[in-house]
DRENVEX-196440 format. One record per residue (C-alpha): residue number from 0; y, x, z; residue in three letters. Coordinates in pm, 1 decimal, m for minus. Layout:
@nr->NUM, Y->Y, X->X, Z->Z, rest->ALA .
...
//
This chain:
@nr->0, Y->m2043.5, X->m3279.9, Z->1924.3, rest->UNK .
@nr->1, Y->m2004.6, X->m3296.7, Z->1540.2, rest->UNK .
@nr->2, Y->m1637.3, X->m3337.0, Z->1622.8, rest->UNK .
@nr->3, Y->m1629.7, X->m2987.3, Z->1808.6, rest->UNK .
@nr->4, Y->m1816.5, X->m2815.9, Z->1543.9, rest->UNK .
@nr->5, Y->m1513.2, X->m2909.4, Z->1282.8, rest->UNK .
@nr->6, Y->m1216.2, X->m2814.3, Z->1460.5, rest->UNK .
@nr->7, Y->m1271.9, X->m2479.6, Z->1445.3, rest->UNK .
@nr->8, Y->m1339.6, X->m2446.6, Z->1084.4, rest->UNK .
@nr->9, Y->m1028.2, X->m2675.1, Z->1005.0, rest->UNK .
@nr->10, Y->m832.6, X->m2410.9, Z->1244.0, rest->UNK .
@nr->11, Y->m983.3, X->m2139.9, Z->1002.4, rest->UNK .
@nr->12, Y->m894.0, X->m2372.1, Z->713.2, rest->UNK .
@nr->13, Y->m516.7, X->m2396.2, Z->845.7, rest->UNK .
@nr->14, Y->m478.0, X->m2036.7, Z->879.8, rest->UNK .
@nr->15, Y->m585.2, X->m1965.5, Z->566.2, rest->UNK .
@nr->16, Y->m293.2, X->m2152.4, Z->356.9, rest->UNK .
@nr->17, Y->9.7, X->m1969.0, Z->270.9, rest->UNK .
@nr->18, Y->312.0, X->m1981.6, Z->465.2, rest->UNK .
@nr->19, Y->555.5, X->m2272.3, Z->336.3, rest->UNK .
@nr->20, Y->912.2, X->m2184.3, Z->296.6, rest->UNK .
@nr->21, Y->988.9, X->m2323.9, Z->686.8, rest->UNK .
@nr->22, Y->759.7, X->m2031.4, Z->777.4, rest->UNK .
@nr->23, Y->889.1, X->m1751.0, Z->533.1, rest->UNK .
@nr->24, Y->1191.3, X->m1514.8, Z->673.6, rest->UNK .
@nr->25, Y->1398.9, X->m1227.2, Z->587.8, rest->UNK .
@nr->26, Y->1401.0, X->m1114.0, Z->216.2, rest->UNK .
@nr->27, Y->1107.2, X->m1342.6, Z->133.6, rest->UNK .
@nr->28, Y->1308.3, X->m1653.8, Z->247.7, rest->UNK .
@nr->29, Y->1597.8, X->m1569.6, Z->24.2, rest->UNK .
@nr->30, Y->1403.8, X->m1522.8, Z->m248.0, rest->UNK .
@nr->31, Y->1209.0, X->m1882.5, Z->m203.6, rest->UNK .
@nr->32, Y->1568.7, X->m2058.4, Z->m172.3, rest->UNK .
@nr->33, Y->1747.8, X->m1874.8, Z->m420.0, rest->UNK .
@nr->34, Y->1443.6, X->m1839.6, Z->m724.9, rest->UNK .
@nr->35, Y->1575.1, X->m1483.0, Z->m772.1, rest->UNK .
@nr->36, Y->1541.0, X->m1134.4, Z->m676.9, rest->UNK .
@nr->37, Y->1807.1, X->m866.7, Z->m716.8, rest->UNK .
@nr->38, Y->1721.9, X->m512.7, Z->m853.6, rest->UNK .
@nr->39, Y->1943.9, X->m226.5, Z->m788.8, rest->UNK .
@nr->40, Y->1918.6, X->m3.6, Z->m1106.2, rest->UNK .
@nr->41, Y->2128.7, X->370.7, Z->m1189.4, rest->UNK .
@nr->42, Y->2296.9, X->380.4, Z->m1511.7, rest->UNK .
@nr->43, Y->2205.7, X->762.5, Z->m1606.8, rest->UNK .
@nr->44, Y->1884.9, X->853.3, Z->m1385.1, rest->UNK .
@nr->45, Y->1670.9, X->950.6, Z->m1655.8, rest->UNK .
@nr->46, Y->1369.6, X->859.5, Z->m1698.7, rest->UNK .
@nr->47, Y->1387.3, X->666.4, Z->m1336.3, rest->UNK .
@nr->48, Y->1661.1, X->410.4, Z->m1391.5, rest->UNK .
@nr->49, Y->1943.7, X->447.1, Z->m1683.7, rest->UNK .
@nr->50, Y->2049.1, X->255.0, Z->m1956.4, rest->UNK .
@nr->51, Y->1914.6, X->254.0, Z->m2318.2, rest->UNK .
@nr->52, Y->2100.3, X->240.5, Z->m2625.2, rest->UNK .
@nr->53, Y->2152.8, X->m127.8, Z->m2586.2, rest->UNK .
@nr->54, Y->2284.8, X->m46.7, Z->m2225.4, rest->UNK .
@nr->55, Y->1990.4, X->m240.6, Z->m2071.7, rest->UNK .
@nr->56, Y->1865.0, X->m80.8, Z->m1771.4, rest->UNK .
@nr->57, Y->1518.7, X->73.6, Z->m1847.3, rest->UNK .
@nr->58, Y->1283.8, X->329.2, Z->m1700.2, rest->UNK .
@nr->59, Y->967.5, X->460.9, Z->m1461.9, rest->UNK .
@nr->60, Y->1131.8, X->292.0, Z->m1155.8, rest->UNK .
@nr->61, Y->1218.0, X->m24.6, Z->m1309.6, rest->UNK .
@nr->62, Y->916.9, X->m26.6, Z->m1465.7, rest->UNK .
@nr->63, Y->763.7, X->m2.5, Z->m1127.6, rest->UNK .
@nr->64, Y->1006.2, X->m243.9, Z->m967.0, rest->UNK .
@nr->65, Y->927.6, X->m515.1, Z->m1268.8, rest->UNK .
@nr->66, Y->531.9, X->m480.1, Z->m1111.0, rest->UNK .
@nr->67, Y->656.7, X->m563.0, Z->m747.0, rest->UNK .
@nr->68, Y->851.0, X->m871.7, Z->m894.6, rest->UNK .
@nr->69, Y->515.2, X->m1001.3, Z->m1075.4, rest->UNK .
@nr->70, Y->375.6, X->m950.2, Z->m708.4, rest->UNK .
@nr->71, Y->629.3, X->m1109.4, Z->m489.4, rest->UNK .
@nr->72, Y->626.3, X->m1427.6, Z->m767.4, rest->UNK .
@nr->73, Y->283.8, X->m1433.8, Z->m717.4, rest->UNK .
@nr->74, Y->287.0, X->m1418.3, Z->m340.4, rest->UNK .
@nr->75, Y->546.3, X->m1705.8, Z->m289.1, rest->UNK .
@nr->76, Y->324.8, X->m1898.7, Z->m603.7, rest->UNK .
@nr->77, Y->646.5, X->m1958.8, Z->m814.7, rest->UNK .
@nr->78, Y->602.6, X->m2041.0, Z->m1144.1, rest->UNK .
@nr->79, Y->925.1, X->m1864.9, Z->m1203.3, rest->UNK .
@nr->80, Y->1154.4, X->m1601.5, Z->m1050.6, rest->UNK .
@nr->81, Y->1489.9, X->m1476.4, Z->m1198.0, rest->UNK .
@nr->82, Y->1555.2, X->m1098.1, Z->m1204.0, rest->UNK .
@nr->83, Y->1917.9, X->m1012.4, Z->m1146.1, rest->UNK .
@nr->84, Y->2038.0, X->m648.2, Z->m1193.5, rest->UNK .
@nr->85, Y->2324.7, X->m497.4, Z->m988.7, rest->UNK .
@nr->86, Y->2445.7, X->m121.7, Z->m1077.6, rest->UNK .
@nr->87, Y->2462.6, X->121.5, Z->m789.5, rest->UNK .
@nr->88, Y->2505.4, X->467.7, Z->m776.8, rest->UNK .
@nr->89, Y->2419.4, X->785.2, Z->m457.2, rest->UNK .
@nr->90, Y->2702.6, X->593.5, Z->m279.6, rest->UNK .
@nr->91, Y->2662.1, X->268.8, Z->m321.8, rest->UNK .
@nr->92, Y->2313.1, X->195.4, Z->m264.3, rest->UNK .
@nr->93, Y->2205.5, X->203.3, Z->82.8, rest->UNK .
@nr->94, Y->2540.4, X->3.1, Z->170.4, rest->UNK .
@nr->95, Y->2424.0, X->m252.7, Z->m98.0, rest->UNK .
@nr->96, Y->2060.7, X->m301.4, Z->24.4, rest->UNK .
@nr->97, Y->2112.5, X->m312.7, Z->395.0, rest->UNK .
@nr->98, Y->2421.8, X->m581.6, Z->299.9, rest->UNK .
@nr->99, Y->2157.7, X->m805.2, Z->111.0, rest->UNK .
@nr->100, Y->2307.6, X->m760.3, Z->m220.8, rest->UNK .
@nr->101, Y->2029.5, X->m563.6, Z->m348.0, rest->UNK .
@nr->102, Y->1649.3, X->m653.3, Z->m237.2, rest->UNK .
@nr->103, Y->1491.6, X->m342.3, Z->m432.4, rest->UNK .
@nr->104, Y->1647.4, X->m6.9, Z->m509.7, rest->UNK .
@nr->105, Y->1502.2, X->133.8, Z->m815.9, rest->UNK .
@nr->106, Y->1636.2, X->433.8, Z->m908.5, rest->UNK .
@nr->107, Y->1555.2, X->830.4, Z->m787.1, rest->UNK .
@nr->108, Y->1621.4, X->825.1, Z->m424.6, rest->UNK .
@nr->109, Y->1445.7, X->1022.5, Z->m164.8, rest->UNK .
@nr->110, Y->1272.2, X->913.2, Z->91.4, rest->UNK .
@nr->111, Y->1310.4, X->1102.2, Z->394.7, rest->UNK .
@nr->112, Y->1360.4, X->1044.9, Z->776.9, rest->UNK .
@nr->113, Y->1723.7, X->1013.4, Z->808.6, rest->UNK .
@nr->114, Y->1732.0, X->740.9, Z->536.7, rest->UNK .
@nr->115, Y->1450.5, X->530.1, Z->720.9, rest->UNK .
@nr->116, Y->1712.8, X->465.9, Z->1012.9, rest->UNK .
@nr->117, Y->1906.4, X->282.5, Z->735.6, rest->UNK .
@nr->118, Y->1633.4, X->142.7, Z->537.7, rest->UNK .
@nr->119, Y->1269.6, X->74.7, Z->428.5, rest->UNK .
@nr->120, Y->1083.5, X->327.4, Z->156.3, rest->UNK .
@nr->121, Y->795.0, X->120.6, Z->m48.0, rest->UNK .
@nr->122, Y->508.5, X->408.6, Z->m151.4, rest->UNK .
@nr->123, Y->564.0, X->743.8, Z->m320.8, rest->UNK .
@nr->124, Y->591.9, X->727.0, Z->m701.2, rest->UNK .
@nr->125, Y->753.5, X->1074.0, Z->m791.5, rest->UNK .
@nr->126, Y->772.9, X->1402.1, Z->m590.3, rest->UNK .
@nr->127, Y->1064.6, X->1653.1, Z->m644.7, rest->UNK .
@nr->128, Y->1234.7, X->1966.5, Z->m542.4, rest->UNK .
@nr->129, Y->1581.3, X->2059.4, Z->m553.4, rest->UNK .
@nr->130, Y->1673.7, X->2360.0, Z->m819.0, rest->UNK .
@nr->131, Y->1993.1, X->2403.7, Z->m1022.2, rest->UNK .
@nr->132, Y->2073.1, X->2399.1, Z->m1392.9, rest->UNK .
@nr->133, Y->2277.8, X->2595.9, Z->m1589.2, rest->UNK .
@nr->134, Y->2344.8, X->2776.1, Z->m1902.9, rest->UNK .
@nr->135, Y->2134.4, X->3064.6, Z->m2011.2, rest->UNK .
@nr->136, Y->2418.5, X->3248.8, Z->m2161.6, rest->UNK .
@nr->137, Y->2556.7, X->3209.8, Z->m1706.3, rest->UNK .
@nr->138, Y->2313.5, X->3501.4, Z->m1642.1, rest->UNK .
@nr->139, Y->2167.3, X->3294.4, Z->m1322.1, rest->UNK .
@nr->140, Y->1846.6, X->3249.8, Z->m1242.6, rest->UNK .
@nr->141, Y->1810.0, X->3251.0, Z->m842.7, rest->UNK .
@nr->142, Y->2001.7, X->3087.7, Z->m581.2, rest->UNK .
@nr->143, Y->2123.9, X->3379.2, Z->m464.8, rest->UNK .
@nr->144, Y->2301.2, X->3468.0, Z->m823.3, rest->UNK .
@nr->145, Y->2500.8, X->3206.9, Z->m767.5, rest->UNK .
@nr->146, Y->2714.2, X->3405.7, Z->m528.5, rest->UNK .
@nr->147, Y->3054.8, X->3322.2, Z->m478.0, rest->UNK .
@nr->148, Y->3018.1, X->3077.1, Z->m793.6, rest->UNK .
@nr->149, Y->3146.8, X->2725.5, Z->m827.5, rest->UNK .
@nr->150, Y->2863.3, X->2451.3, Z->m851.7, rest->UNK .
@nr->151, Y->2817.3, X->2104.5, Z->m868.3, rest->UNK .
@nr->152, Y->2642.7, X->1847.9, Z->m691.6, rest->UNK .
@nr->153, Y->2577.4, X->1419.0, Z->m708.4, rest->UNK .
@nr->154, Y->2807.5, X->1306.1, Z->m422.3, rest->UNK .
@nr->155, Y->2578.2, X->1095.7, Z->m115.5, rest->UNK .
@nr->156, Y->2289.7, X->1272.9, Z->m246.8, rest->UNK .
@nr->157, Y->2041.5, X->1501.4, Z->m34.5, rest->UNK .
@nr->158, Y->2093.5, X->1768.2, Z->m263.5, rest->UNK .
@nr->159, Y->2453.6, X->1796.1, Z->m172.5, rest->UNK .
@nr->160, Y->2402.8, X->1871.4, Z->158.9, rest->UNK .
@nr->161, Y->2097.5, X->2096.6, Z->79.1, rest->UNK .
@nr->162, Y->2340.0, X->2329.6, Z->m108.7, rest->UNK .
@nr->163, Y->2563.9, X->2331.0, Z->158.0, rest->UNK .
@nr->164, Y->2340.9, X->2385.4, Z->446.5, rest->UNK .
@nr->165, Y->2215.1, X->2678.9, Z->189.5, rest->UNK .
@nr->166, Y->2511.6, X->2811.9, Z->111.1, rest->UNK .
@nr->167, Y->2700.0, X->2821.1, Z->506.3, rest->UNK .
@nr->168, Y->2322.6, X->3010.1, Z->608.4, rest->UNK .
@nr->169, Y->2301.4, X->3285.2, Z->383.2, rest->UNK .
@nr->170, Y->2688.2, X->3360.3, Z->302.2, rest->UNK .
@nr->171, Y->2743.0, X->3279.4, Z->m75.4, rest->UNK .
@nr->172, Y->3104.5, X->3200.5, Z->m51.8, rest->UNK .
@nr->173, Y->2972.5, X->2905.1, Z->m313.5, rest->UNK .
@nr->174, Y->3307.0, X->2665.3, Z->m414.7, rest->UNK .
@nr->175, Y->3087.8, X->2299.7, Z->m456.1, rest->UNK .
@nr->176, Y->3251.4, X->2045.1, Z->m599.7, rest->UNK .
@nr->177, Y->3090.1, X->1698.5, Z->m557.1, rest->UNK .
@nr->178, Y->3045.0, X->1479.5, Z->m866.0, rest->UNK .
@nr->179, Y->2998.3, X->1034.6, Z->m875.9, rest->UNK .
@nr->180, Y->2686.5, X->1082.6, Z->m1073.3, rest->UNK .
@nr->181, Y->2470.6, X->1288.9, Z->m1251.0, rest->UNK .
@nr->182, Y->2594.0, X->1247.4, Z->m1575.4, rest->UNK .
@nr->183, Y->2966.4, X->1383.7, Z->m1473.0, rest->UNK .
@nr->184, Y->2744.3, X->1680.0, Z->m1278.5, rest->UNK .
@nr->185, Y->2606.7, X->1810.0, Z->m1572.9, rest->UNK .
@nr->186, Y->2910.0, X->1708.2, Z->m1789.4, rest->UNK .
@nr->187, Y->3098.4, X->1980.8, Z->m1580.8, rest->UNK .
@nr->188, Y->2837.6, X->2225.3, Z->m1650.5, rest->UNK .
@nr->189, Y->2856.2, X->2196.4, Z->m2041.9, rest->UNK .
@nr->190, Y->3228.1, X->2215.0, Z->m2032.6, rest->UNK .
@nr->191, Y->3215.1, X->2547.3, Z->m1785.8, rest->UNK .
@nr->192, Y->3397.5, X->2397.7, Z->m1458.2, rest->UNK .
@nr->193, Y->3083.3, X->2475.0, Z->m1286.9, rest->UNK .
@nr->194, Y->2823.5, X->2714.2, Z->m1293.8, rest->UNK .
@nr->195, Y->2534.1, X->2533.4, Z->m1198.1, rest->UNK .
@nr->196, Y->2436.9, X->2183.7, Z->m1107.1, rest->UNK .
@nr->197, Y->2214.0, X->2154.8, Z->m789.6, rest->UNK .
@nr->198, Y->1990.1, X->1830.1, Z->m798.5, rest->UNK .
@nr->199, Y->1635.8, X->1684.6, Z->m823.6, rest->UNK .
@nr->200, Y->1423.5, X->1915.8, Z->m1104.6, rest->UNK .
@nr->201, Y->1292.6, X->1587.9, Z->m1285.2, rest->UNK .
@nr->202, Y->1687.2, X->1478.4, Z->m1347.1, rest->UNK .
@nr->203, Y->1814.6, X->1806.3, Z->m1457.0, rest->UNK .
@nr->204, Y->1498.0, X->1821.8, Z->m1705.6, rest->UNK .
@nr->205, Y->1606.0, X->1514.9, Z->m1857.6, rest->UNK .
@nr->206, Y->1999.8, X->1575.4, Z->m1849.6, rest->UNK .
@nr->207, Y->1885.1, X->1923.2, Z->m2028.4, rest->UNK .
@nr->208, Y->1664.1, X->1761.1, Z->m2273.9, rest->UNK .
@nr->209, Y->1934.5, X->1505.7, Z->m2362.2, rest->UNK .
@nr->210, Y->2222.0, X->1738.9, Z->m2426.8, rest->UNK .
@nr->211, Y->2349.1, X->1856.6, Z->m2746.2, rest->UNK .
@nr->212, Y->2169.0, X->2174.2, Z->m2683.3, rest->UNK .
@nr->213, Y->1838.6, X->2175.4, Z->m2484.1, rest->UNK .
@nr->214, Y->1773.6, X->2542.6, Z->m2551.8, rest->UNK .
@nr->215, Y->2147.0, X->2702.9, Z->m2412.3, rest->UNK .
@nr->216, Y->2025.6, X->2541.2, Z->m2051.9, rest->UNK .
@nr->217, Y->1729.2, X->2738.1, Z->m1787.7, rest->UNK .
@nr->218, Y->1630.6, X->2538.6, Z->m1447.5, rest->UNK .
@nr->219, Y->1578.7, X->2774.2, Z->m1179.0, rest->UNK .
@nr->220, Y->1235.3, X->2857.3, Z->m1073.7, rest->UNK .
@nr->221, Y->1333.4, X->2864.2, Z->m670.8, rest->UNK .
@nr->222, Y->1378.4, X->2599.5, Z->m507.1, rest->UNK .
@nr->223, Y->1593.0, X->2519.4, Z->m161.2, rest->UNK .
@nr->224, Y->1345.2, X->2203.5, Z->m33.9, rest->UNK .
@nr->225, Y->984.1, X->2140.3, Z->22.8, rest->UNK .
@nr->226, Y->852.3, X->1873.5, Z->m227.4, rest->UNK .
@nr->227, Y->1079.9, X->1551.9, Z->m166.5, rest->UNK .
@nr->228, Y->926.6, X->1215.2, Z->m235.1, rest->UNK .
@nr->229, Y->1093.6, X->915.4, Z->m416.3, rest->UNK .
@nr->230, Y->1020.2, X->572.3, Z->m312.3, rest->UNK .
@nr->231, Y->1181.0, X->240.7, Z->m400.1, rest->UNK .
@nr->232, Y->1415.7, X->95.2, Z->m116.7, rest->UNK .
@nr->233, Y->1423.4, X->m207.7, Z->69.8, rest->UNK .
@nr->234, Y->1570.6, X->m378.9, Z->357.2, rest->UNK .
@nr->235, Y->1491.1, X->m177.5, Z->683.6, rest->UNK .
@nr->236, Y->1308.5, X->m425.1, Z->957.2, rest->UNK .
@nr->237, Y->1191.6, X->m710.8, Z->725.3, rest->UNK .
@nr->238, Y->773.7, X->m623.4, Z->774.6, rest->UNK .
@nr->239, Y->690.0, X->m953.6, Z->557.5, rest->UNK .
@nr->240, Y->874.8, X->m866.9, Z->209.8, rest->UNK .
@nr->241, Y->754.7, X->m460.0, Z->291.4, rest->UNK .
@nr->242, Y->364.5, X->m552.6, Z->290.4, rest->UNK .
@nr->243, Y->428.5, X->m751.5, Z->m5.9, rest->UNK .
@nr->244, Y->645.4, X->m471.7, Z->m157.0, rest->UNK .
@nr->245, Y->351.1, X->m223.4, Z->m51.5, rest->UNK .
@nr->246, Y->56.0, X->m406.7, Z->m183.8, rest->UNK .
@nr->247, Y->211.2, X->m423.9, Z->m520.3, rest->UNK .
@nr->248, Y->286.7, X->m51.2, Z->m514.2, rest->UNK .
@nr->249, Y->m47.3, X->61.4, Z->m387.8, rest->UNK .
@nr->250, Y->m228.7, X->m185.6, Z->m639.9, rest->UNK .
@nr->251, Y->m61.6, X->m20.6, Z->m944.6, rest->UNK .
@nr->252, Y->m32.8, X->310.3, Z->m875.3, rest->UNK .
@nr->253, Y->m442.9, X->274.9, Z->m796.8, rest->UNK .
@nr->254, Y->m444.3, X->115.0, Z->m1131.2, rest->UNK .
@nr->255, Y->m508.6, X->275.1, Z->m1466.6, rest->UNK .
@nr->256, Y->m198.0, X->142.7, Z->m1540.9, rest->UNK .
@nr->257, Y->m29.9, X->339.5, Z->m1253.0, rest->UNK .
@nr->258, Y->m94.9, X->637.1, Z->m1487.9, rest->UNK .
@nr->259, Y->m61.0, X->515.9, Z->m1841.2, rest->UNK .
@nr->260, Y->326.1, X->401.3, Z->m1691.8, rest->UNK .
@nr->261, Y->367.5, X->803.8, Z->m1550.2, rest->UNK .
@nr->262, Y->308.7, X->910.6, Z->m1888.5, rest->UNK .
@nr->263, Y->486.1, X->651.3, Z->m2096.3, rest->UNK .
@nr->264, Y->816.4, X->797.1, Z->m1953.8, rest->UNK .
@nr->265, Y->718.7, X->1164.7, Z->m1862.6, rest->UNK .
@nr->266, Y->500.8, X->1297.8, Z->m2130.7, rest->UNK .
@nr->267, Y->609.5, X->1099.0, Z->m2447.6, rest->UNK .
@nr->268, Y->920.2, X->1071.4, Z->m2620.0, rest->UNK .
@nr->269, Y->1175.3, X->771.9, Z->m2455.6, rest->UNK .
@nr->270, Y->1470.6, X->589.4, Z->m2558.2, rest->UNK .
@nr->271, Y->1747.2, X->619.9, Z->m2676.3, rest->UNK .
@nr->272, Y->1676.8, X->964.0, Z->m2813.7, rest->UNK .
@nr->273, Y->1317.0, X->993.0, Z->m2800.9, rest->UNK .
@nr->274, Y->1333.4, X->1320.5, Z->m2579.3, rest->UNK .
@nr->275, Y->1035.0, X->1434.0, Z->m2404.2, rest->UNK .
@nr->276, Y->1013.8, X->1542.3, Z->m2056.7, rest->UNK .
@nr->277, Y->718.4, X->1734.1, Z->m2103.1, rest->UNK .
@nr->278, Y->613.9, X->1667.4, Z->m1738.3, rest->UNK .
@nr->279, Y->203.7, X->1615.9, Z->m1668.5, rest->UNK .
@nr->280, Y->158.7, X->1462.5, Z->m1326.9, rest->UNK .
@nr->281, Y->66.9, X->1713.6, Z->m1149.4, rest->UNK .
@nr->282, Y->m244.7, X->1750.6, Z->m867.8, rest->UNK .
@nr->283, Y->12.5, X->1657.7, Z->m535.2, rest->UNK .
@nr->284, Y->134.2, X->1330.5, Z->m703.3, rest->UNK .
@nr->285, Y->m249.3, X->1278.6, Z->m821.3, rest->UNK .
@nr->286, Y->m285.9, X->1249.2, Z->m494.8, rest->UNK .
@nr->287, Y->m2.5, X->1051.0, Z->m363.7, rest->UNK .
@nr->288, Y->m128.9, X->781.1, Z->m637.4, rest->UNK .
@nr->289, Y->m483.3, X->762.2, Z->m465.3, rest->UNK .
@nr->290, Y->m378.2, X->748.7, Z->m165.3, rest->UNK .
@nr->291, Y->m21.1, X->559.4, Z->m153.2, rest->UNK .
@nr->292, Y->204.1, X->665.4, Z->172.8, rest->UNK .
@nr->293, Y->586.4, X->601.9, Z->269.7, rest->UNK .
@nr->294, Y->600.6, X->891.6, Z->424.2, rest->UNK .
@nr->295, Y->894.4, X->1101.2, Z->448.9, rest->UNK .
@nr->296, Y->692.8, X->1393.3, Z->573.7, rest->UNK .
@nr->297, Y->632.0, X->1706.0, Z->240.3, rest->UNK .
@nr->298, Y->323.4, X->1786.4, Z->417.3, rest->UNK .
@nr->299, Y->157.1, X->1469.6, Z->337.0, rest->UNK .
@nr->300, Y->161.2, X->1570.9, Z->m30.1, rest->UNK .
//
């Protein structure tokens, strides 16, 4: 009888131990065999993912990434866990995270519903809109100034095919030329081969508030998207290494911390030229933070 009484408790006992390395699969297992995990970071996504005067990679999203590694180390209960970094850009990094050479994307991509048939979205940690820069002295203000107008846009980028979509609907006649990265988008716009640059408002604040001349540059107060949300990606299909991913998300953005990070990069000045963003979080990612989501849906924010 005692005998009967025990085995269920040393069942419950059993159950309750961590997986060993046999058990562990996908992204999880590679990370137990190897000792590292491989973070995909952008070279000029400012304040996300870029790289500092030393040309480390630094920012919000690798910030936030850094917090998942301290949770997947503590998960697996390693005492220690390399961190590789491997450059992508728009084009490179959904190839490079469903091919396993990147386990965490952290940069400014959007999550959406196209991009979860390709890969996994961790929770929200930025919401956006797509507007366009350009130079005051352009005389643009609206969208539909930009008529019959050369622009810009980040090649493999939603906002790309946002201003096309726009521009084929209501008749522009817009010439858009696509750039490999922000940095040569905006480039194009302070040497006058394009009127405007069409992208996420958070990047062209910070590619305005880095250039030689903050002032000479307006960001247009219509918008061609609902809010968009960011997320850090991940391997589509691997559930394990995504709750692990999504505890660590949810845990921090709950956090105090969660906030004191937002405003370390949006609301004080940040290397290497100690601009400021100027951004406040505002109420809808208030909200995203209290309640975390993946979702690619702008009317859950």
């Amino acid at each position: 009888m005692r005998l009967r009484r025990l085995v269920p408790v040393l069942i419950a006992g059993l159950a309750a131990v961590p997986a060993s390395a046999q058990d562990l699969t996908g992204t999880l297992k590679k990370i137990k065999d190897t000792g590292a995990i491989t973070l995909g970071y952008r070279d000029s996504s400012v304040p996300f993912s870029y790289l500092d005067g030393d040309q480390k990679p630094v920012g919000y999203a690798m910030d936030i990434c850094n917090k998942v590694v301290d949770g997947v180390k503590a998960h697996l209960k390693l005492d220690k866990l390399e961190t590789k970094l491997n450059p992508v850009t728009s084009a490179t990094r959904i190839p490079l995270i469903a091919n396993g050479t990147v386990d965490l994307e952290c940069g400014s991509t959007t999550n959406n519903a196209d991009r979860q048939k390709q890969v996994a979205f961790t929770n929200t940690h930025f919401l956006t809109a797509t507007r366009f820069v350009a130079k005051k002295a352009s005389n643009v203000g609206k969208f539909e100034d930009l008529k019959g107008k050369t622009v810009v846009s980040t090649s493999g980028t939603t906002n790309i095919r946002q201003i096309n979509e726009y521009n084929t609907a209501n008749k522009l006649g817009l010439t858009i030329l696509p750039a490999k990265d922000h940095a040569e988008a905006f480039l194009m716009v302070e040497t006058g081969r394009a009127v405007a640059f069409v992208m996420d408002d958070v990047l062209l604040a910070s590619l305005a508030a880095g250039s030689k001349d903050p002032d000479a540059y307006l960001i247009s107060k219509d918008t061609i998207s609902k809010p968009e949300p960011y997320g850090i990606m991940l391997r589509k299909d691997d559930a394990p290494f995504k709750k692990v991913v999504d505890d660590a998300t949810a845990a921090f953005y709950r956090s105090p911390e969660g906030k004191t990070t937002y405003d370390k990069w949006f609301t004080k000045p940040i290397p290497p030229r100690n601009i400021n963003l100027n951004l406040p979080m505002d109420e809808a990612l208030k909200k995203a933070f209290a309640s975390p989501s993946d979702s690619p849906d702008p009317a859950m924010y």
